[in-house]
C-alpha positions, 0 to 999 in steps of 0.5 A, spaced: 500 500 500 505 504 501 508 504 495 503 505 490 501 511 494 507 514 492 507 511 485 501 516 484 502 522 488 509 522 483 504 521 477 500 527 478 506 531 481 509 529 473 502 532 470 503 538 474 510 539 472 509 538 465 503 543 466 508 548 469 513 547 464 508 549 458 505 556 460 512 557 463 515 556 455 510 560 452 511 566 457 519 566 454 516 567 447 511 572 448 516 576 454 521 575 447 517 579 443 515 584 446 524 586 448 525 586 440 520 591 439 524 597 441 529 595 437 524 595 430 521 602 432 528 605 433 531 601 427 524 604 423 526 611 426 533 611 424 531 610 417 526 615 417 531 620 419 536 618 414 531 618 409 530 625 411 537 627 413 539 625 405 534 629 402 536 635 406 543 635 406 543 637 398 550 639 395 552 646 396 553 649 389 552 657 390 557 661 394 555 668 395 561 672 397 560 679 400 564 685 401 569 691 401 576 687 399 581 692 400 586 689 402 584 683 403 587 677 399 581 675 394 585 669 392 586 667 399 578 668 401 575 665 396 580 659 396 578 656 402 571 658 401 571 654 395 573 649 399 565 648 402 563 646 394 560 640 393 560 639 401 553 638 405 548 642 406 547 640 414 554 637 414 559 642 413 563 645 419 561 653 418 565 654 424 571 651 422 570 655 415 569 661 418 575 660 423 580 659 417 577 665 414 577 670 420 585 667 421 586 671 414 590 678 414 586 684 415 579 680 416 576 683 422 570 678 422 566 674 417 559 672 417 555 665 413 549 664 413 545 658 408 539 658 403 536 652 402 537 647 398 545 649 396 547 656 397 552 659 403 553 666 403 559 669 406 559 676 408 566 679 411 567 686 414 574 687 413 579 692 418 580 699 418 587 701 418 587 705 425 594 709 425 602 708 424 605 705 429 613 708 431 612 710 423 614 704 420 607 700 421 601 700 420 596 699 426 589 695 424 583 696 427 584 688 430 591 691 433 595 688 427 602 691 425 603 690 418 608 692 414 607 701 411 605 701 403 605 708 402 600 708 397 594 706 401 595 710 407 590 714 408 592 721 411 591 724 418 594 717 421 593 717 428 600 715 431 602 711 436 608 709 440 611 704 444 615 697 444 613 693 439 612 687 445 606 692 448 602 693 442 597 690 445 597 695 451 598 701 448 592 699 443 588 697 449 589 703 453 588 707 446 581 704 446 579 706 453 581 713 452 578 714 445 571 713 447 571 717 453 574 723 448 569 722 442 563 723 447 567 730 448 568 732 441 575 731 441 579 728 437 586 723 440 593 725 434 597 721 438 599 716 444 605 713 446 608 708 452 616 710 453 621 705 455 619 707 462 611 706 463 609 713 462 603 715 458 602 721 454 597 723 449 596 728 443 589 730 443 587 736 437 589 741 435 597 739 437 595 738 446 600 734 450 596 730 455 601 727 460 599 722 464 606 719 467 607 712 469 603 711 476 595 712 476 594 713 469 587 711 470 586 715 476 589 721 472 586 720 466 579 721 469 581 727 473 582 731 466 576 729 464 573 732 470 577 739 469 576 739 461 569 738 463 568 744 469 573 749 465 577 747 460 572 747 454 572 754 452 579 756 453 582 749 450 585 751 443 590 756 448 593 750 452 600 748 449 600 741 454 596 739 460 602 735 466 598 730 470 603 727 474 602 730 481 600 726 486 593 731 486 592 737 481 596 739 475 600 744 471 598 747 464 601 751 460 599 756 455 600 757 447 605 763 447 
């Protein structure tokens, strides 16, 4: 007796596994399924954004090239433009075809813009020449030196002074004092830096302001105030304006 129940209780536990195994494989089938879904809807989307991507990103044909090319090299500018010829639409780097374009001698900033489907238009803005430099250079409105061509120097240059090594400050300076003074109609002839940190300017007509080698700013800001309270009126009668005292200044008239 003892052991034919255990001959049954084995049977059904046979049929209640086979049961479970079966439901269990079906679940596995469906749980597959559903995991490559994502797959297929993702794969779908990617080619209809390719699909997309390749109709958008048509060959460029046109190159518009915009500007007043007066000393920049045209040959140069239009060889690296030309190099975006043929390139996608969406896919050229427009940074790096306008970094290579600005690196050019005497292009101050440029500018591209796309129509679609194949056109970039450049527009670039060339520098200025802003003065001489030690009267052997010229000084560009970027604070670049290049090499003095008589021939396209326009007249009444500012003229700037200073160690070759310290351009960059003394245009700096240049800047920060030309704006206060364009606001009060007068007009900077020259700028210097010597060899011992002092400061001068020349304002018109033919007006030495000198500034000294400490406090600049300070002293610099104090002019302003005196021009603006007394000096305005009898401006044309001074033949320099000494700022380098602690407080106060000098000025000495025109004989």
């Amino acid at each position: 007796m003892i052991k034919l129940s255990v001959l049954k209780k084995t049977k059904k536990n046979k049929k209640k596994q086979t049961r479970f195994n079966f439901f269990s494989t079906s679940r596995r089938e469906n749980k597959n399924q559903h995991a490559y879904r994502p797959f297929f809807l993702i794969l779908i989307t990617a080619l209809i954004f390719s699909f997309i991507f390749v109709s958008l990103n048509q060959p460029i044909s046109v190159i518009n090239i915009e500007g007043d090319f007066k000393r920049i090299s045209l040959k140069a500018f239009q060889s690296i433009a030309l190099e975006i010829k043929n390139e996608g639409f969406l896919s050229f780097k427009q940074a790096l075809v306008r970094q290579k374009l600005e690196h050019l001698d005497w292009v101050q900033s440029v500018q591209l813009t796309k129509e679609w489907p194949d056109t970039v238009n450049i527009n670039v803005i060339e520098d200025d020449v802003v003065g001489i430099w030690n009267n052997e250079l010229l000084l560009n409105s970027s604070g670049s030196l290049y090499a003095l061509d008589k021939r396209v120097i326009p007249g009444e240059l500012i003229q700037f002074f200073g160690p070759k090594e310290l351009v960059d400050q003394v245009y700096k300076q240049f800047k920060l004092y030309n704006n206060e003074l364009i606001a009060r109609g007068i007009l900077i002839e020259k700028i210097g830096l010597d060899l011992r940190g002092s400061w001068s300017l020349t304002v018109r007509p033919g007006i030495e302001i000198k500034l000294g080698d400490q406090n600049t700013d300070e002293r610099f800001n104090r002019f302003l105030m005196i021009w603006d309270k007394s000096l305005l009126e009898n401006f044309e009668l001074i033949s320099y304006i000494d700022l380098r005292y602690a407080e106060g200044f000098v000025i000495k008239r025109k004989n």
